[in-house]
C-alpha positions as CSV (number, residue, x, y, z in Angstrom):
1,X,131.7,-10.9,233.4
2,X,132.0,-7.6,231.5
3,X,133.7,-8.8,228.2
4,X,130.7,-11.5,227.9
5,X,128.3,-8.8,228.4
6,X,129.4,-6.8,225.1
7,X,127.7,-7.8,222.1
8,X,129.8,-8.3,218.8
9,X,129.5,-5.0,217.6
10,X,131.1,-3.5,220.7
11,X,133.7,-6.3,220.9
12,X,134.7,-5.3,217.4
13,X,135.2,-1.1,217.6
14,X,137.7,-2.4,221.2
15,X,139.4,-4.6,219.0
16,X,139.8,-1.7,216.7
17,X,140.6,0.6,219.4
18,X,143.3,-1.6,219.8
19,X,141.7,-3.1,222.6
20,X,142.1,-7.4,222.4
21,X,142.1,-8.2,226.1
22,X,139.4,-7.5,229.0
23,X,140.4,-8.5,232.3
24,X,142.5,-11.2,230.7
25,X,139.7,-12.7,228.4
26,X,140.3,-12.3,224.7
27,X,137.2,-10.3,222.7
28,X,137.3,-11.6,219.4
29,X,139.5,-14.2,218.5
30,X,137.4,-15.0,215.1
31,X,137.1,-11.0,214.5
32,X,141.1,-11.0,214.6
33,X,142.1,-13.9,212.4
34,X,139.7,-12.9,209.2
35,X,141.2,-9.8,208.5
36,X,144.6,-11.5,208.8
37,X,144.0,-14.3,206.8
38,X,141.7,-12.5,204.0
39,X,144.3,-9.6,203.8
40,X,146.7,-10.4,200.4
41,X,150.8,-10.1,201.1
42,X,150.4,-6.4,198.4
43,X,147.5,-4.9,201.3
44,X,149.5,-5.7,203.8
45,X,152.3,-3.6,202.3
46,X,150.2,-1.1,201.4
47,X,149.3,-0.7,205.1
48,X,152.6,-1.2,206.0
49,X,153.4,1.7,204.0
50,X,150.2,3.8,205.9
51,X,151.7,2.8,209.2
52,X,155.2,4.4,208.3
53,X,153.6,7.5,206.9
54,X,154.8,7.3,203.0
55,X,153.0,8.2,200.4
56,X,151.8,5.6,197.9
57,X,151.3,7.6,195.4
58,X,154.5,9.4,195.4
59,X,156.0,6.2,195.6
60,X,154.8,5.2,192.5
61,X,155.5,8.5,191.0
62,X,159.3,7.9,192.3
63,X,159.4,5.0,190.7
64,X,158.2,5.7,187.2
65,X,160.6,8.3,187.0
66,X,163.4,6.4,188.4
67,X,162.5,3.4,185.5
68,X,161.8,6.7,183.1
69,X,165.6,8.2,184.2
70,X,167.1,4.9,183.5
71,X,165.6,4.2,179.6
72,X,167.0,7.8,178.8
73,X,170.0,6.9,180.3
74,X,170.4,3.9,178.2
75,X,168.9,5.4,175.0
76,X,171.4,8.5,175.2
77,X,174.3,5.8,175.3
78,X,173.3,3.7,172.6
79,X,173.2,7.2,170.6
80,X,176.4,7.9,171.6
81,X,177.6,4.3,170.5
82,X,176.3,5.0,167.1
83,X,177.7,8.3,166.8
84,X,181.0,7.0,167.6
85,X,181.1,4.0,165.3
86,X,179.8,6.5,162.6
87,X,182.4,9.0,163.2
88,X,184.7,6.3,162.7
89,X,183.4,4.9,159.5
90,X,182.8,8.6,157.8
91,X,186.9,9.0,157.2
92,X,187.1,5.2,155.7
93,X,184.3,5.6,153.5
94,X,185.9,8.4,151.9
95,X,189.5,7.1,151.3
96,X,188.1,4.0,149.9
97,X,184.8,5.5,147.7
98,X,186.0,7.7,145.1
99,X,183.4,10.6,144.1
100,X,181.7,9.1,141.3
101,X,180.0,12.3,139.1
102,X,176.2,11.5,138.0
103,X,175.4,11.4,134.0
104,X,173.7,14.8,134.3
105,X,177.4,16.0,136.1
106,X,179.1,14.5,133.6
107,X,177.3,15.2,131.0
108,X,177.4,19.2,132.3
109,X,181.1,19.2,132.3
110,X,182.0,17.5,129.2
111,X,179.2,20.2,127.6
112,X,181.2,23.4,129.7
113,X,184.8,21.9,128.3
114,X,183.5,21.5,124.9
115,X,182.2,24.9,124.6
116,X,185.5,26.7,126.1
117,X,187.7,24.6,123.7
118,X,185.4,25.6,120.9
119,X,185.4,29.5,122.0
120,X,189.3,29.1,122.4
121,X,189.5,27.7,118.9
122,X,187.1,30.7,117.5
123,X,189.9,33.1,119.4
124,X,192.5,31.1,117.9
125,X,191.4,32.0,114.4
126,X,189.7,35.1,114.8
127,X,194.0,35.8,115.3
128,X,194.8,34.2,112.7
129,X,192.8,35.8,110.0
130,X,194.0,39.2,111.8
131,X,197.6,38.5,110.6
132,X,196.7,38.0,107.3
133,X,196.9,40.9,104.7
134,X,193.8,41.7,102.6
135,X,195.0,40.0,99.5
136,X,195.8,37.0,101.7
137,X,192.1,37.3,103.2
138,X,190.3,37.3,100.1
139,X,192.4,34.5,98.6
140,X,191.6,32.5,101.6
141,X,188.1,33.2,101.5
142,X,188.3,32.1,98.1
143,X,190.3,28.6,98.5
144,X,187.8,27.7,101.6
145,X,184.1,28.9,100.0
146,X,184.9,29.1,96.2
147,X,186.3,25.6,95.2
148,X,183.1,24.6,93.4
149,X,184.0,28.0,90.9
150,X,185.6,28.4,87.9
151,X,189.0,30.4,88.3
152,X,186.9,33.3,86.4
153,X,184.4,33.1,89.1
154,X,186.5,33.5,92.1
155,X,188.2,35.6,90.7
156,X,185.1,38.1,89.7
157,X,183.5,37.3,92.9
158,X,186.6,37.7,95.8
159,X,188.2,40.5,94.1
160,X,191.7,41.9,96.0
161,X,192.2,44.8,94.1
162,X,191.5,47.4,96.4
163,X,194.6,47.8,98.5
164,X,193.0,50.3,101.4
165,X,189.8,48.0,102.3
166,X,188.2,50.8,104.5
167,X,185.1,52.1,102.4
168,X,181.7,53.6,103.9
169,X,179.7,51.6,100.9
170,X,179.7,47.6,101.4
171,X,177.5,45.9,98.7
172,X,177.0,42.2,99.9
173,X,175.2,39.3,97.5
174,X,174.8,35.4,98.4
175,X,177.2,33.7,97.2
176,X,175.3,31.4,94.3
177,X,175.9,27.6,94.2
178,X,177.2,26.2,91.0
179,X,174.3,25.5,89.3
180,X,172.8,28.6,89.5
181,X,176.1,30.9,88.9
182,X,177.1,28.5,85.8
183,X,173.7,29.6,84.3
184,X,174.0,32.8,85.4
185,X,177.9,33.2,84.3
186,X,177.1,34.4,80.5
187,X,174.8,37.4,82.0
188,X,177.6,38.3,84.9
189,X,179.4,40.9,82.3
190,X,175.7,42.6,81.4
191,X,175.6,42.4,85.3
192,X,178.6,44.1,86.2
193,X,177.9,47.0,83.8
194,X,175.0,47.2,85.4
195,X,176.6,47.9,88.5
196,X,179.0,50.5,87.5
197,X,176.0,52.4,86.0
198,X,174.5,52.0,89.4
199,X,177.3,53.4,91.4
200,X,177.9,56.3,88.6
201,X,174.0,57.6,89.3
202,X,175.5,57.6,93.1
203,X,178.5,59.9,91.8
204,X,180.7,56.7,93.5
205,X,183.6,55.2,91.7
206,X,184.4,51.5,92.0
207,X,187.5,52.0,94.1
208,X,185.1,54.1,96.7
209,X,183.1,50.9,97.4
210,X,183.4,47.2,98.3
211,X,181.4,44.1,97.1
212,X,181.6,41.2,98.8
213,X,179.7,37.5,98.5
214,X,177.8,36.8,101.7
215,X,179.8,34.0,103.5
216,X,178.0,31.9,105.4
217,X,180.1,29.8,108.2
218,X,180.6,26.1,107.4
219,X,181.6,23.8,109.7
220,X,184.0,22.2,107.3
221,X,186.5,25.3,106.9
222,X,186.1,27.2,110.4
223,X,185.4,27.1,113.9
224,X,182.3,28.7,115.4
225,X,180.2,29.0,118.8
226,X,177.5,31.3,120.1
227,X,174.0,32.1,119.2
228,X,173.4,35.3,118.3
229,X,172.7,36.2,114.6
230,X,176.3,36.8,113.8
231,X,177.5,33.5,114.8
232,X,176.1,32.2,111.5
233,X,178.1,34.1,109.5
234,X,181.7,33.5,108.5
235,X,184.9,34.3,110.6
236,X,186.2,35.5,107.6
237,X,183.3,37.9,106.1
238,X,183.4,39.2,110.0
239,X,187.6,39.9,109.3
240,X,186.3,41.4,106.1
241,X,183.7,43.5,107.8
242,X,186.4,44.9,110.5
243,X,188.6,46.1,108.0
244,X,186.3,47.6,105.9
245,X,183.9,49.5,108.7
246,X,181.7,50.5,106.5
247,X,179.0,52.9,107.1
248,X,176.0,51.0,105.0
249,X,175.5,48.2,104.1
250,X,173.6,47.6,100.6
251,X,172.5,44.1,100.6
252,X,171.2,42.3,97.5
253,X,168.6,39.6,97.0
254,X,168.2,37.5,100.2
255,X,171.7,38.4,101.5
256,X,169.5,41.0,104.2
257,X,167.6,38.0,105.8
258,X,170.9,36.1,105.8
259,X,172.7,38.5,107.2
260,X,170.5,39.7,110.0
261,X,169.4,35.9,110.1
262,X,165.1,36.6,109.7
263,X,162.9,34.5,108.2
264,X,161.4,37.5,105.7
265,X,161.4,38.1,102.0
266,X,162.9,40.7,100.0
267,X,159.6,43.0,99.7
268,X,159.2,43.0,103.5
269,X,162.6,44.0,104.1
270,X,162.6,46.8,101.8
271,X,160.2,48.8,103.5
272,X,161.9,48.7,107.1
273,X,164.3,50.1,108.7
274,X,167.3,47.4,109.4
275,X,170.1,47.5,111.5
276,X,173.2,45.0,111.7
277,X,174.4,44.5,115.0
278,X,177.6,43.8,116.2
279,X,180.3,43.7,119.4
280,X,183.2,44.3,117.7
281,X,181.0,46.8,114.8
282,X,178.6,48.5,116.8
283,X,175.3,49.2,114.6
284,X,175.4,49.6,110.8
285,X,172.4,50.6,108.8
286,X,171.6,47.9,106.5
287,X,169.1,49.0,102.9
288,X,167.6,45.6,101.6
289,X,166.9,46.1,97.2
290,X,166.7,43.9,93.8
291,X,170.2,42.4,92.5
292,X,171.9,43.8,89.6
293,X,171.2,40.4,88.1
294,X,167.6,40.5,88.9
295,X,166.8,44.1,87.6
296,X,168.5,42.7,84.2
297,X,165.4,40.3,83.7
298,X,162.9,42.8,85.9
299,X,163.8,46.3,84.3
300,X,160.5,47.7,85.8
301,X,161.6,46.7,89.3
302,X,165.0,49.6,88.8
303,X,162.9,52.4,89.6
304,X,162.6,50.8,93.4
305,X,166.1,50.0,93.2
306,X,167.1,53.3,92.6
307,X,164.7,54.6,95.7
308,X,166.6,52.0,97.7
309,X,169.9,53.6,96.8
310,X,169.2,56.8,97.0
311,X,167.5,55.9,100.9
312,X,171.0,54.4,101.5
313,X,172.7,57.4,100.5
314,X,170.9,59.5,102.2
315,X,171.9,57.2,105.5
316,X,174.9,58.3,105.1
317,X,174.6,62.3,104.6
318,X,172.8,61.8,108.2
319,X,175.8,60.4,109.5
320,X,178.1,63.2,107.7
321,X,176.5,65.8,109.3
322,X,175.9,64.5,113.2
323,X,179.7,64.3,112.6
324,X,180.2,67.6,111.3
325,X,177.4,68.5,114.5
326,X,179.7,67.0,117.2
């Protein structure tokens, strides 16, 4: 017979020719059943899937993506879940949490009201003192920053007699504390005089100038806010200083580093040029030189005194003419 003729080798490529049968003998019956039985149930699908022409690969491709398409899907709807549950609890949370400022907040505002009810308080007497006559301005000046003064004192010292306050010559002096103006009280006639002859070598008459303490604000009889250098001075001497406009300011002693609030002695001062600034003032020359009360125990220091006042007057003149020049 032919099919027993074949060797196995032969009988195998037939059977894989598709090939079982030769004239109605089977080939290879044990060649047949191995593959079957050593094939796994996944081979067979995967031959299966060769038979019917599909891709293996793109079916595993279709499938990642399908499994990928399906965790965004669920992923975007548990997003929108949340969304929607916050959405809902945003407008409860507001009705039912009051804003609650922070210390620093707090702490900012209370500082911002403070300051406007101080600055509307400063306005509120800055008005005030406007009202008032100059009589009534020096008397009040005198009840609020001379109570530790005799009558004699205050009197000397916040003088109302001039009835037109407007003068181009203000001569300033720190107000003295008790102690020191009770010791000083016996030489204040000597000092005066002194004055008069120092305003005579001037060719100025006492009615042509004023004199005025230095007030110095205290928190006990005023108001104040601000920081620059005129905030430490008194509403009131500021009241005094708009009516009177003057044109220079003679300031004696250490009324100069009080008034332009500097940290400098008497010396240095004298020998630079200083200016008083002011919003409501504009700039007024200021000439720094000894006291009248001073140059009584110093009598060589009235010589530089005299320098001073003549430099003042001259600070004037200037002024004179760029009017007369305009």
């Amino acid at each position: 017979m032919i099919a027993d003729s074949l060797n196995p080798i032969q009988q195998q490529l037939l059977t894989e020719l598709g090939i079982n049968y030769l004239w109605g003998r089977s080939l290879a019956p044990n060649l047949q059943r191995v593959p079957t039985q050593s094939v796994p149930k996944s081979s067979a699908q995967a031959l299966a899937a060769v038979d019917v022409g599909v891709d293996t690969v793109q079916v595993a491709t279709q499938a990642a993506e399908a499994a990928s398409a399906e965790s965004a899907q669920a992923a975007a709807e548990t997003a929108r879940k949340m969304l929607q549950q916050a959405r809902h609890r945003l407008p409860e949370l507001a009705k039912s949490s009051p804003v609650v400022a922070t210390p620093a907040v707090a702490s900012a505002r209370t500082a911002s009201e403070g300051a406007t009810q101080a600055q509307a308080a400063v306005s509120s007497a800055e008005l005030s003192l406007q009202e008032l006559s100059w009589q009534a301005l020096m008397s009040y000046a005198a009840e609020c920053y001379g109570s530790a003064l005799s009558e004699a004192s205050r009197a000397a010292i916040f003088s109302a007699e001039a009835q037109e306050p407007k003068a181009d010559w203000l001569f300033i002096e720190q107000l003295p504390s008790t102690s020191s103006y009770h010791q000083a009280e016996a030489a204040s006639v000597d000092a005066d005089r002194l004055f008069e002859a120092m305003l005579s070598a001037l060719a100025l008459q006492r009615h042509e100038v004023q004199r005025l303490p230095l007030l110095v604000y205290d928190a006990a009889h005023e108001p104040r806010t601000g920081k620059d250098p005129a905030s430490a001075l008194s509403l009131i001497f500021i009241e005094q200083l708009k009516r009177i406009r003057p044109r220079c300011i003679v300031a004696f002693g250490d009324a100069a580093a009080a008034l332009l609030a500097v940290d400098s002695g008497l010396l240095a001062l004298r020998r630079q040029e200083l200016v008083f600034e002011h919003p409501a003032l504009g700039s007024i020359p200021v000439v720094a030189t000894f006291s009248p009360q001073y140059l009584l125990l110093h009598s060589s220091e009235k010589a530089q005194s005299w320098q001073d006042l003549k430099r003042a007057r001259r600070l004037i003149r200037a002024q004179d003419e760029c009017q007369s020049a305009s």
